[in-house]
C-alpha positions as CSV (number, residue, x, y, z in Angstrom):
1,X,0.0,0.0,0.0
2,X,1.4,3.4,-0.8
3,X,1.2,6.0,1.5
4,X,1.2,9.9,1.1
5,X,2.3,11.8,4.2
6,X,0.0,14.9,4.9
7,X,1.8,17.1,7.9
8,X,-0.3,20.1,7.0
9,X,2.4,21.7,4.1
10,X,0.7,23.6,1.5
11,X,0.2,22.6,-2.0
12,X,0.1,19.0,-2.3
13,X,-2.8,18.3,-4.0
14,X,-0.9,18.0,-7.4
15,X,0.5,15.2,-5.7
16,X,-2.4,13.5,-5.4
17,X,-3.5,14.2,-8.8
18,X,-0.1,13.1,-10.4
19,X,-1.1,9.9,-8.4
20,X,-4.2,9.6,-10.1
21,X,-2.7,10.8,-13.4
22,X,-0.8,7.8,-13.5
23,X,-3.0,5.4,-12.3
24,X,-2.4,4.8,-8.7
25,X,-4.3,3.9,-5.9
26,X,-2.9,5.8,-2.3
27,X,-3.6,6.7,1.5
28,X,-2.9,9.3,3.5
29,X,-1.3,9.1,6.4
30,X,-3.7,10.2,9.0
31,X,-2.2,9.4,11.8
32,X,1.5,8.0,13.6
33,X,-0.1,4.4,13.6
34,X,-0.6,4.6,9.9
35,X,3.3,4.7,9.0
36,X,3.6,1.3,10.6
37,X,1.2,0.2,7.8
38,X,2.4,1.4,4.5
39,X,4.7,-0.3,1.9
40,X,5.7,2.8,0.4
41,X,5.8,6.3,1.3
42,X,5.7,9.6,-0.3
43,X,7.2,12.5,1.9
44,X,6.1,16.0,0.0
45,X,7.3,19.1,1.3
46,X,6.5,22.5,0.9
47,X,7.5,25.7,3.0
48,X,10.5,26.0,5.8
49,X,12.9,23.7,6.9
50,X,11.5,24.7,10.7
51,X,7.5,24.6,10.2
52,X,8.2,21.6,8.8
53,X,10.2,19.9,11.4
54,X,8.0,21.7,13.9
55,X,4.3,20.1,12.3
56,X,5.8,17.0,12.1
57,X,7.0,16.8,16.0
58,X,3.5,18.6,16.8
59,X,1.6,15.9,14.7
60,X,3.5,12.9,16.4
61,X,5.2,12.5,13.1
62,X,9.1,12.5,13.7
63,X,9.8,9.8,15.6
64,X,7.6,6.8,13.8
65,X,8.9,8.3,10.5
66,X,12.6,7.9,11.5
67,X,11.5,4.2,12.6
68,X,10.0,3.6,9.1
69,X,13.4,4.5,7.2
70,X,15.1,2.5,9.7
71,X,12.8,-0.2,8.5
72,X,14.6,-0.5,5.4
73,X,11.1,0.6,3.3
74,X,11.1,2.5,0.3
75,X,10.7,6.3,0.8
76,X,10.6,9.4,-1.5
77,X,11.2,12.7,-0.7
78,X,10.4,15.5,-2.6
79,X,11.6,19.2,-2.2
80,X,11.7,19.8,1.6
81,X,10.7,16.1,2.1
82,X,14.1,15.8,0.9
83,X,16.1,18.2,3.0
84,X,14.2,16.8,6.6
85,X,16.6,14.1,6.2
86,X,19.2,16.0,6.8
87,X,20.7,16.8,9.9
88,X,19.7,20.4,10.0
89,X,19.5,23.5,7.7
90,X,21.3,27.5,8.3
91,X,16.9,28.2,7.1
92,X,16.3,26.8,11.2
93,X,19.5,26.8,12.9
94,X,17.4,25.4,16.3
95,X,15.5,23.0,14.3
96,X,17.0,19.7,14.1
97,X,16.7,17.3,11.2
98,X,16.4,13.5,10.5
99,X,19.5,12.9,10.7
100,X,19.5,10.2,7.5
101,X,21.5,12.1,5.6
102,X,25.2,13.3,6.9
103,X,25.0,16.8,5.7
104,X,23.4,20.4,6.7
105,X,21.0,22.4,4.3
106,X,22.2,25.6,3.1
107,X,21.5,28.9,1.4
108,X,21.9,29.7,-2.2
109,X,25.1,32.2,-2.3
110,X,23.4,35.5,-4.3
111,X,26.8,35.7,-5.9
112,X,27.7,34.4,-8.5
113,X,32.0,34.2,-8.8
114,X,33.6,37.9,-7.8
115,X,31.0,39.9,-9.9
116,X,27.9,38.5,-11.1
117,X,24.5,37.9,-8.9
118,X,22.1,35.4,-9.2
119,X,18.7,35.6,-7.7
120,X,17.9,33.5,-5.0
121,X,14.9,31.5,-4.6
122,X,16.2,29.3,-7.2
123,X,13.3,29.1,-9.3
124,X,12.9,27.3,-12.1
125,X,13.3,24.5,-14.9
126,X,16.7,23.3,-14.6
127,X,18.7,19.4,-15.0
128,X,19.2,16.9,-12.8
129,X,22.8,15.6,-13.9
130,X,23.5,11.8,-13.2
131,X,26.7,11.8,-11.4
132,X,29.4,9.9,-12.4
133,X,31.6,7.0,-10.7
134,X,34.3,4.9,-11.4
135,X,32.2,1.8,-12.8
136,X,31.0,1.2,-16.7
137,X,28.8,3.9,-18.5
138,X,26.1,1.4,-18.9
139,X,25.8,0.6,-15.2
140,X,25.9,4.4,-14.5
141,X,22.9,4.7,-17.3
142,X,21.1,1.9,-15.9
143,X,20.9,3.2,-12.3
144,X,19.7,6.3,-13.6
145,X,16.8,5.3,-16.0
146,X,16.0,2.6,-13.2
147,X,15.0,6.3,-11.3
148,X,13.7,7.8,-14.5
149,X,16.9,10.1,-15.1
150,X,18.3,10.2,-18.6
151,X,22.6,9.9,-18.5
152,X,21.7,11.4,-22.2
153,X,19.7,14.1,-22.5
154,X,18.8,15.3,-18.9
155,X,15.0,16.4,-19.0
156,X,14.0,19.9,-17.4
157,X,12.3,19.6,-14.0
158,X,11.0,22.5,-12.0
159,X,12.5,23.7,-8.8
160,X,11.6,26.2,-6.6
161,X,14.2,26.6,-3.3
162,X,16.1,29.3,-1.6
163,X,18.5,26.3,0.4
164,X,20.0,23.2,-0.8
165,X,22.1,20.2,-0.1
166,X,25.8,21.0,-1.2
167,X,28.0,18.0,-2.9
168,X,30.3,17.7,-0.5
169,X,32.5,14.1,0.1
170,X,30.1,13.3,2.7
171,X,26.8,13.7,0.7
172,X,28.6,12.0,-2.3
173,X,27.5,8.7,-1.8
174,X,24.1,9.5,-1.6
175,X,24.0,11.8,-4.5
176,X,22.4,10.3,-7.6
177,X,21.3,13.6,-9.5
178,X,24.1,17.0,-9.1
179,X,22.3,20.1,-10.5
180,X,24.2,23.6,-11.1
181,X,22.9,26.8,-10.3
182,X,25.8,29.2,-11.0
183,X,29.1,28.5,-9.6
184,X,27.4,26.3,-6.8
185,X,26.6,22.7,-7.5
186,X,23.9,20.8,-5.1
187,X,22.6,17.3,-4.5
188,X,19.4,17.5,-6.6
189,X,18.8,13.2,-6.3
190,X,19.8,11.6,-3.8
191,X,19.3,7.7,-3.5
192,X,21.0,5.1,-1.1
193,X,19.0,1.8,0.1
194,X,15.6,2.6,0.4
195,X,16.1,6.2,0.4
196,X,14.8,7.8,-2.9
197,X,15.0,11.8,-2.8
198,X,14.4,14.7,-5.0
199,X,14.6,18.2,-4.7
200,X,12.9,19.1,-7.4
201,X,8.9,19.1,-7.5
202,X,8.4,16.1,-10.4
203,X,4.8,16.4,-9.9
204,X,5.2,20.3,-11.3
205,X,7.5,19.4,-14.0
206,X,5.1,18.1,-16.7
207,X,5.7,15.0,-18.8
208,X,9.7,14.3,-17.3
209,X,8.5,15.1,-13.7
210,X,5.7,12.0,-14.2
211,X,8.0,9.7,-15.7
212,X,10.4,10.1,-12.5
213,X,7.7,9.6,-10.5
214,X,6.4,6.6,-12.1
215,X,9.4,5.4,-12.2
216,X,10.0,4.9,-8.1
217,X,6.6,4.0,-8.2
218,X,6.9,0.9,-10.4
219,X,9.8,-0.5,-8.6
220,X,9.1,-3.2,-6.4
221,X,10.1,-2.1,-2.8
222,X,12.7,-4.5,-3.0
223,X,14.3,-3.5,-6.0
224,X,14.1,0.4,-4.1
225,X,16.4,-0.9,-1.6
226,X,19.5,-1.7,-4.0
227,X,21.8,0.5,-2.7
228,X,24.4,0.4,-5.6
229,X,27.5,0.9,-3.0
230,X,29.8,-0.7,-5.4
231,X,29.5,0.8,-8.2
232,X,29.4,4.4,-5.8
233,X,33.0,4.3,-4.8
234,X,34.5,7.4,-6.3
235,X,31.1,9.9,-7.2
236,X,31.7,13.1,-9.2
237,X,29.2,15.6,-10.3
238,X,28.1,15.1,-13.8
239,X,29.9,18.2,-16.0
240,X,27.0,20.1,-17.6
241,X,26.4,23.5,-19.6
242,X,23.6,23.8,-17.7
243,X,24.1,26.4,-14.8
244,X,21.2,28.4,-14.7
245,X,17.4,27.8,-15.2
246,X,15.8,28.1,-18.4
247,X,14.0,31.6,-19.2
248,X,10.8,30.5,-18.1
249,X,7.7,32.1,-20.2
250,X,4.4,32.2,-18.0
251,X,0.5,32.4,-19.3
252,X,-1.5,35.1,-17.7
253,X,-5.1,35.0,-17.0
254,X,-7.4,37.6,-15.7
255,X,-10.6,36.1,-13.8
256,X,-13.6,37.6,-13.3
257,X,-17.8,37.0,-13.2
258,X,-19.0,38.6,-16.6
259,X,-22.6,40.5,-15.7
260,X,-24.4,36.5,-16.3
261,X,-22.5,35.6,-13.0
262,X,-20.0,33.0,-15.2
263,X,-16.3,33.2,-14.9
264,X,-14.6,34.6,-17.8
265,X,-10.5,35.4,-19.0
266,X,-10.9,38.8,-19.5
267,X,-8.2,41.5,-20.6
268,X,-7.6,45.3,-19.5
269,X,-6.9,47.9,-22.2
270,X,-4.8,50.0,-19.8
271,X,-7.0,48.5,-17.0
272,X,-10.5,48.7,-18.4
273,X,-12.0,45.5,-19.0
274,X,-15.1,46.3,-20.4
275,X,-15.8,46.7,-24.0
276,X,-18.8,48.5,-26.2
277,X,-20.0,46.5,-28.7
278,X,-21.5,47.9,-32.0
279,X,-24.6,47.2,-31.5
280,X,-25.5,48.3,-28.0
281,X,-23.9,51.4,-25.4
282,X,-24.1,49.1,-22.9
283,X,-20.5,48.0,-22.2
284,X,-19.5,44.5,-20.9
285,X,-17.1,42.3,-19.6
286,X,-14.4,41.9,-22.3
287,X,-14.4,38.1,-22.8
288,X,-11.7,35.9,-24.3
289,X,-12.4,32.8,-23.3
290,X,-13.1,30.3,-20.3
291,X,-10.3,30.1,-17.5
292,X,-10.0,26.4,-17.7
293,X,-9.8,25.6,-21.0
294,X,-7.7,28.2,-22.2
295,X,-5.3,26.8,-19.3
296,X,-5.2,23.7,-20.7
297,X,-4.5,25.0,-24.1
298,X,-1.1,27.3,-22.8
299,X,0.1,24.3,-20.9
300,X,-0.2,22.1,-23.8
301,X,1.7,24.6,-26.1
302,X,4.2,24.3,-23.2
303,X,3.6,27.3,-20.7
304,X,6.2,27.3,-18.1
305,X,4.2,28.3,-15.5
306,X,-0.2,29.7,-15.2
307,X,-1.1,32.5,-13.6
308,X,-4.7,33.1,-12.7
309,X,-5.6,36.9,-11.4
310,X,-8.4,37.0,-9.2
311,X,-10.1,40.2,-10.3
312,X,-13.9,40.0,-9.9
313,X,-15.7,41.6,-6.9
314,X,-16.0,38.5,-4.8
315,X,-12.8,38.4,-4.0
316,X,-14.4,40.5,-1.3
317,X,-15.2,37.6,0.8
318,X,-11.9,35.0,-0.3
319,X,-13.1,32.0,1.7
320,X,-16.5,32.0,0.3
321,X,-14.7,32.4,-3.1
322,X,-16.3,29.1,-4.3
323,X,-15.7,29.6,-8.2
324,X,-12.1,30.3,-7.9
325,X,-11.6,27.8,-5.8
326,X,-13.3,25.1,-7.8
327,X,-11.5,26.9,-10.9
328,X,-7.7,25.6,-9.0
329,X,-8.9,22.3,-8.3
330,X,-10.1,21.7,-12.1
331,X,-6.4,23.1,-13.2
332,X,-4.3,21.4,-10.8
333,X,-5.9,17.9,-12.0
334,X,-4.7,18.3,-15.7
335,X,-1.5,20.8,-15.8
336,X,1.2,19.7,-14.4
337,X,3.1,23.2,-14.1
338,X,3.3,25.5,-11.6
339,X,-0.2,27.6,-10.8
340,X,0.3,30.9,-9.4
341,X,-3.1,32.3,-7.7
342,X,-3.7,36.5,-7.2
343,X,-6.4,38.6,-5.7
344,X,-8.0,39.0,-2.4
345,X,-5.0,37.6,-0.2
346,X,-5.3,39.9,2.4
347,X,-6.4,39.9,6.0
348,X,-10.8,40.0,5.9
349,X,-13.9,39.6,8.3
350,X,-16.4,37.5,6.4
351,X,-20.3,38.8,6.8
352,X,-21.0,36.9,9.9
353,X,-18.3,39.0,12.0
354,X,-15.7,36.2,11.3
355,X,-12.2,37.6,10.9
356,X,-9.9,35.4,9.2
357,X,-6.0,36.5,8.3
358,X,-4.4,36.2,4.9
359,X,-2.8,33.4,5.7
360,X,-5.8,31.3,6.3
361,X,-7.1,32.4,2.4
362,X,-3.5,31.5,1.2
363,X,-4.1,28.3,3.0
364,X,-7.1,27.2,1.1
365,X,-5.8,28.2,-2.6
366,X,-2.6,26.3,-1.5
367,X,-4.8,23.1,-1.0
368,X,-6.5,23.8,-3.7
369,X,-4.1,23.7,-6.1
370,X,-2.1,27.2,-5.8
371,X,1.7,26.8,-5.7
372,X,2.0,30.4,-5.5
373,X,0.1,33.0,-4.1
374,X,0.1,36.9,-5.7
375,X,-0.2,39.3,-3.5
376,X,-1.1,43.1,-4.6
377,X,-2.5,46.6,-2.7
378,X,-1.5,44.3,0.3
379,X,2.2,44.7,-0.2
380,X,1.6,48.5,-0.6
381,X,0.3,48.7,2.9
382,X,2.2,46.3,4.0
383,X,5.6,48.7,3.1
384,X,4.3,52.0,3.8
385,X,3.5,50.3,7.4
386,X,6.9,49.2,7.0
387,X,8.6,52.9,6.6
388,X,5.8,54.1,9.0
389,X,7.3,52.1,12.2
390,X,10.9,52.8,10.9
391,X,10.2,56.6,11.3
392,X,8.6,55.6,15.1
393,X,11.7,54.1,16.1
394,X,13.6,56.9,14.8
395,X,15.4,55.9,11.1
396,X,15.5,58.4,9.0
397,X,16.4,56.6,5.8
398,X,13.9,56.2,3.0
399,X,14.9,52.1,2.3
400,X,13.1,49.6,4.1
401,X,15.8,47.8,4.1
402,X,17.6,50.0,7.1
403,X,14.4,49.9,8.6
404,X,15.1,48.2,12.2
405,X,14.4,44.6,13.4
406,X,12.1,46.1,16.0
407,X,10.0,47.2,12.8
408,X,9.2,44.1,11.3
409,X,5.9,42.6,13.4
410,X,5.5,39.3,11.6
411,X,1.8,40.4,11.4
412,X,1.6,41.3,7.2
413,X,0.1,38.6,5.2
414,X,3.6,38.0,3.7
415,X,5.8,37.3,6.6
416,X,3.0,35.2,8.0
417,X,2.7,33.3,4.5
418,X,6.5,32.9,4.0
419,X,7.3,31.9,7.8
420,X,4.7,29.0,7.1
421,X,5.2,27.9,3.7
422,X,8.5,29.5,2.3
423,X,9.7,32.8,0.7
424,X,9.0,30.9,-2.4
425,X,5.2,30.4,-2.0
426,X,4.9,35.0,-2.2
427,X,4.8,36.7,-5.4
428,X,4.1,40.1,-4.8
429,X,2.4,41.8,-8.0
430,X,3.6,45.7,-8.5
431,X,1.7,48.0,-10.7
432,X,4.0,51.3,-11.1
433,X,3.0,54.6,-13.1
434,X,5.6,57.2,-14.5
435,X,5.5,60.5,-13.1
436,X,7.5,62.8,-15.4
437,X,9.2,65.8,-14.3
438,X,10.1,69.3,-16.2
439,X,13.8,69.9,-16.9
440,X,13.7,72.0,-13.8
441,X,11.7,70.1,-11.3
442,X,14.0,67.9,-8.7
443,X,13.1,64.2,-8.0
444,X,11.1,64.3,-4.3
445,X,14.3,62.9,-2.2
446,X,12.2,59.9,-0.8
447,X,11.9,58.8,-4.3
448,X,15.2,59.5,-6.0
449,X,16.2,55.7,-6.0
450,X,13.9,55.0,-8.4
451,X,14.5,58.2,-10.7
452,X,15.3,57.3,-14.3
453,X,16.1,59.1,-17.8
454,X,15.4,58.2,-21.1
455,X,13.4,58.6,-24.4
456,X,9.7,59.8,-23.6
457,X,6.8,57.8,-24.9
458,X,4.2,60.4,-24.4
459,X,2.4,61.2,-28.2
460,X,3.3,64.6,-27.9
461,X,6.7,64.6,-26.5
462,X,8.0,61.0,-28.4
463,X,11.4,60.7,-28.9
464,X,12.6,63.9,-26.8
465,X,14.5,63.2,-23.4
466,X,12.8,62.7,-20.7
467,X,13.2,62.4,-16.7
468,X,10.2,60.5,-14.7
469,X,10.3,58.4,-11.4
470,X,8.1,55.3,-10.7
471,X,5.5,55.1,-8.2
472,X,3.0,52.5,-7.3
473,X,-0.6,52.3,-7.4
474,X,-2.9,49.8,-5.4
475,X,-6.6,48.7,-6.9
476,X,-5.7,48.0,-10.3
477,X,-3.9,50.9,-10.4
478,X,-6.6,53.5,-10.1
479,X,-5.3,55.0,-6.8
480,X,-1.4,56.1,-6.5
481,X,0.6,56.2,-2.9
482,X,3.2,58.1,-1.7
483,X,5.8,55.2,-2.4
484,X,8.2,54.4,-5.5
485,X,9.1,50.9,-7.2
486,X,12.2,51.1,-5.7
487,X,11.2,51.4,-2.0
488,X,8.5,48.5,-2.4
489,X,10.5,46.1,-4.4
490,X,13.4,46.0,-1.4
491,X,10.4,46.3,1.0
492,X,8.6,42.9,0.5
493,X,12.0,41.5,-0.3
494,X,12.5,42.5,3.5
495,X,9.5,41.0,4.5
496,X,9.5,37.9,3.0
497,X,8.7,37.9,-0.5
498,X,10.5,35.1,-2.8
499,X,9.5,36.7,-6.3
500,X,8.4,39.9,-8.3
501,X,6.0,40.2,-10.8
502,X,6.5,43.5,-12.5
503,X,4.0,45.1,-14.2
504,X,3.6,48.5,-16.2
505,X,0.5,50.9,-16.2
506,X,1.6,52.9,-19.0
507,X,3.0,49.8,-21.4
508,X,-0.3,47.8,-20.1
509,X,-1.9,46.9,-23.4
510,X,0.6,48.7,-25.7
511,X,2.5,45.7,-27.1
512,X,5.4,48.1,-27.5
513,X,7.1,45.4,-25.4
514,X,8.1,45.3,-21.9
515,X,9.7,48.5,-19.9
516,X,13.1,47.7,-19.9
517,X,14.1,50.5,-17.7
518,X,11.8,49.3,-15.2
519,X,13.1,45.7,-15.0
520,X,16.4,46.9,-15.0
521,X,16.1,49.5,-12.3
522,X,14.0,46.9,-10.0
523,X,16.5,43.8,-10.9
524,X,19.6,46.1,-10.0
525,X,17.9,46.4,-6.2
526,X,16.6,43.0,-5.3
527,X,17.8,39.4,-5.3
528,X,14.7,37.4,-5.5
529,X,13.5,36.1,-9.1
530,X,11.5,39.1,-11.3
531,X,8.7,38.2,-13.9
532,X,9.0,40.8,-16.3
533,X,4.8,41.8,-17.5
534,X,3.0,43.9,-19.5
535,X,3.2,45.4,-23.2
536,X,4.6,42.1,-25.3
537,X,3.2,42.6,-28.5
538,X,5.9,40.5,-30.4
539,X,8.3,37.2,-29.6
540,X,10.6,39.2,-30.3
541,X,10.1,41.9,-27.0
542,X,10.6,38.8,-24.9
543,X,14.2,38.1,-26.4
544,X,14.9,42.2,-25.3
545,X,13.6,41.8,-22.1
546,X,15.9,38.9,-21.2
547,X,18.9,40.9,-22.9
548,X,21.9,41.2,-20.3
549,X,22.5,45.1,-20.1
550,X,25.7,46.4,-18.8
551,X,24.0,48.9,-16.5
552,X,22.0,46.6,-14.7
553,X,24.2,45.0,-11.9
554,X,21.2,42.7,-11.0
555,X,20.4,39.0,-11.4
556,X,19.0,38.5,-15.0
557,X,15.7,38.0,-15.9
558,X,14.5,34.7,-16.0
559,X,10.4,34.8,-16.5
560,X,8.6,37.4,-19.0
561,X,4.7,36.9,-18.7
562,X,2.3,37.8,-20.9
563,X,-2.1,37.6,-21.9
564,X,-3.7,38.8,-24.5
565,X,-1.7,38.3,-27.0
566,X,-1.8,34.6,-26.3
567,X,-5.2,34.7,-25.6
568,X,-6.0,36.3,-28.7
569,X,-3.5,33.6,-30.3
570,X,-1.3,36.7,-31.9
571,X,1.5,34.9,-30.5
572,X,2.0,31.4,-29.0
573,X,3.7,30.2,-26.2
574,X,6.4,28.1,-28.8
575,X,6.9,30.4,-31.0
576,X,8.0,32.8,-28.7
577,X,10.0,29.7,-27.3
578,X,11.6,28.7,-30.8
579,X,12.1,32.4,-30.9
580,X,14.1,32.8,-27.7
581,X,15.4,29.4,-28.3
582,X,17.4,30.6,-31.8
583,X,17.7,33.8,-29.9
584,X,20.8,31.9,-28.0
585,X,18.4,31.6,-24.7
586,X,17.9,28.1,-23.3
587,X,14.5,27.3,-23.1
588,X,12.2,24.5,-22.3
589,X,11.1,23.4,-25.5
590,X,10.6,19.4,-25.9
591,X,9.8,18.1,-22.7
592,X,6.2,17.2,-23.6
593,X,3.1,17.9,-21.5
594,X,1.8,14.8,-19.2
């Protein structure tokens, strides 16, 4: 019997659907009692190394799973599944792992050599290398494919982690699968007797994270428990050209109730999504299709990752949001990608009185389906609250980021969300506006950071130089605050945020291509992963975005998202690949769908 072992982690209902995908029959594990029972266990992860050990010591968990390795019965681990068996991470210092594995978790280095940066989460589609050891290639190949790892052509699987197990001589025999990200290589696969281990999320990496999986599952558990010591005596990691994810392209759609009540993709011409048609003045909900199916049709042209925003008025009341919620559980059972979920994650008191914090509504999209929650007007507040106790404790500085410990509460939606589930579950979705100046008006000092000079777009000043500043907007951009890109970027990197999406009031809808100066300028001050969004109009404006530019001393760009012009199939999701692909840009291009 297999088991699935459910300690309360967030999104690992795709689990259970890759399960059923391929044909297989589980439990859950319920209870201690129930480890004694199962044949096989599954050991998903998703969040901290600490909230993980912590549930599992709460739930009665730790000890009776530690018995069931012993056991010598087959186990997989999968992302932080993989690093609990470990004997501790630098993520929770106190918090004390496993102990299976001889080695300690640690963080991603942001820099890359003496110069370059990388951004950190690692977050991405990136190889799992077979190592190699001093025994015949074909014994080498045989171990891998036995785990459903190519020695080949290494597929793409999708990883999302801010700490990893480094290859060290200890680790070495336990390392099946070495994966480069920059200068630093980690243990990606490990495998040694019944231990089975990977920390990538196969059931998120399409057709080559299902065929891994399958793979430990069709083994019989004694075949699991093979340790291959022998052929182990020397271990390298695998040389590969591979060091850094592939530029991941994401599918955007904009949810909403049309005025019928049904849900509906819809798309905002510089925020408006209502349309008048010829033959009435009434103007409605721009429709371009329904959310599921055109899903299923990006993920099947190969979207890296699907983004749903959340952006009719029910949102208002997030737990009783029963359509988008249905909506995740549809999508999570046929695309095998990473869903990101955005709108109305926020702190709310339902009708009855009933307060309920954001990360209770994160919660629910998690097991819904979400891998990653969006966060919005939240983050605004959440900054300028941010600067506001800064201030009160006497800083004077305009960065968040010399704002004191003293100032940071762990009571915003995205510390509570990343303490319980990782940095890499928060995406926090920015919507910036220029605001030009004269040739004689001076940049207000709070805001100078994110001051910038270039060629103005305006229709009646193209082409001429021009001076502007970036400053953010909250509820769809119709109201602006007293805060800059700059200053909120760095400010829910402080707080917890694992990822950027960037977006562009005045390129929204242009397809002029994305604001390069604006990606630059936020990329230069943060190290977590930016999605690059709004204005693509051509393949082409995705292959600019991801250009390297000198003046940019930032991590590059690895995502660029876009909507209607897939939804209004101008451009697909391969050709923009194939585009970026001859563009010199590795890409994830034949991996199939599941």
């Amino acid at each position: 019997m297999l088991y699935v072992l459910d300690y309360g982690a967030g999104n690992i209902q795709s689990l259970a659907n890759s399960l059923t995908k391929l044909g297989y029959s589980f439990e859950w594990v319920k209870e201690p009692a129930d480890l004694a029972k199962a044949d096989k266990l599954l050991f998903p992860g998703v969040g901290s190394f600490g909230s993980a050990i912590e549930a599992l010591h709460t739930k009665g968990y730790f000890e009776p799973l530690r018995a069931y390795i012993e056991s010598g019965k087959p186990i997989m681990g999968i992302c932080v599944g993989m690093q609990v068996l470990c004997q501790g991470s630098e993520e929770s210092p106190e918090a004390q792992g496993l102990g299976i594995v001889p080695v300690r978790v640690r963080r991603f280095s942001t820099h890359d050599g003496a110069s370059k940066r990388k951004a950190v989460p690692h977050m991405g589609w990136s190889t799992a290398n077979v190592v190699t050891w001093d025994a015949e290639d074909d014994v080498r190949a045989t171990v891998g494919a036995q785990y459903g790892l190519s020695t080949l052509r290494p597929s793409h699987l999708y990883f999302v982690h801010s700490y990893c197990v480094p290859y060290t001589p200890d680790v070495a025999p336990w390392a099946l699968g070495t994966t480069q990200y920059g200068d630093e290589t980690f243990v990606s696969v490990i495998q040694r007797g019944n231990v089975f281990a990977t920390q990538c999320h196969p059931e998120k990496s399409g057709a080559a994270g299902l065929a891994l999986l399958q793979a430990w599952l069709e083994q019989a558990p004694a075949a699991c428990t093979k340790a291959h010591a022998a052929e182990r005596q020397h271990v390298r990691p695998c040389a590969t050209t591979h060091t850094m994810p592939t530029r991941r392209i994401v599918a955007c759609l904009d949810v909403r109730s049309n005025d019928d009540g049904d849900l509906v993709v819809t798309k905002g011409e510089s925020y408006d999504v209502r349309e008048r048609s010829a033959s009435s003045a009434t103007a409605h909900v721009r429709n371009m299709g329904k959310p599921v199916e055109l899903a299923q049709r990006y993920y099947e042209e190969g979207a890296d990752e699907v983004a749903f925003l959340n952006i009719t008025s029910f949102r208002q009341w997030a737990l009783g949001d029963q359509p988008m919620l249905s909506l995740l559980n549809v999508a999570a059972a046929t695309m095998f990608v990473p869903l990101t979920i955005g709108g109305g994650i926020r702190d709310f008191t339902d009708p009855d009185g009933t307060f309920h914090p954001a990360l209770n509504v994160a919660h629910a999209y998690f097991r819904a389906g979400a891998d990653k929650v969006s966060i919005g007007s939240e983050a605004v507040y959440a900054v300028e609250q941010l600067l506001a106790r800064a201030r009160e404790a006497g800083s004077t500085s305009y960065d968040p980021c010399d704002a004191p410990a003293t100032a940071l509460c762990g009571d915003t939606g995205i510390e509570q969300i990343a303490h319980k589930y990782g940095v890499q579950a928060v995406v926090v979705s920015i919507d910036p506006k220029r605001v030009y100046l004269d040739s004689t008006e001076a940049v207000p000092p709070a805001h100078a950071a994110s001051l910038v000079e270039g060629v103005d777009e305006r229709a009646d000043r193209a082409g001429q130089r021009a001076r502007w500043w970036y400053q953010c907007t909250v509820k769809g951009g119709r109201e602006a605050r007293d805060l800059d890109v700059v200053q909120l970027a760095r400010g829910v990197e402080r707080l917890g945020a694992g990822e950027l999406l960037i977006n562009s009031i005045d390129r929204d809808g242009s397809n002029k291509g994305f604001d390069v100066q604006l990606i630059d300028l936020i990329r230069g001050a943060v190290s977590i992963p930016v999605i690059a969004s709004s204005g693509a109009g051509t393949a082409e404006h995705f292959c600019e975005v991801f250009a390297a530019r000198p003046a940019a001393h930032g991590a590059p760009i690895e995502a660029a998202l876009a909507a209607g012009i897939f939804h209004r199939r101008e451009v697909s999701i391969h050709a923009v690949k194939e585009t970026c692909a001859r563009a010199g840009y590795d890409v994830r291009l034949d991996d199939g769908i599941a």
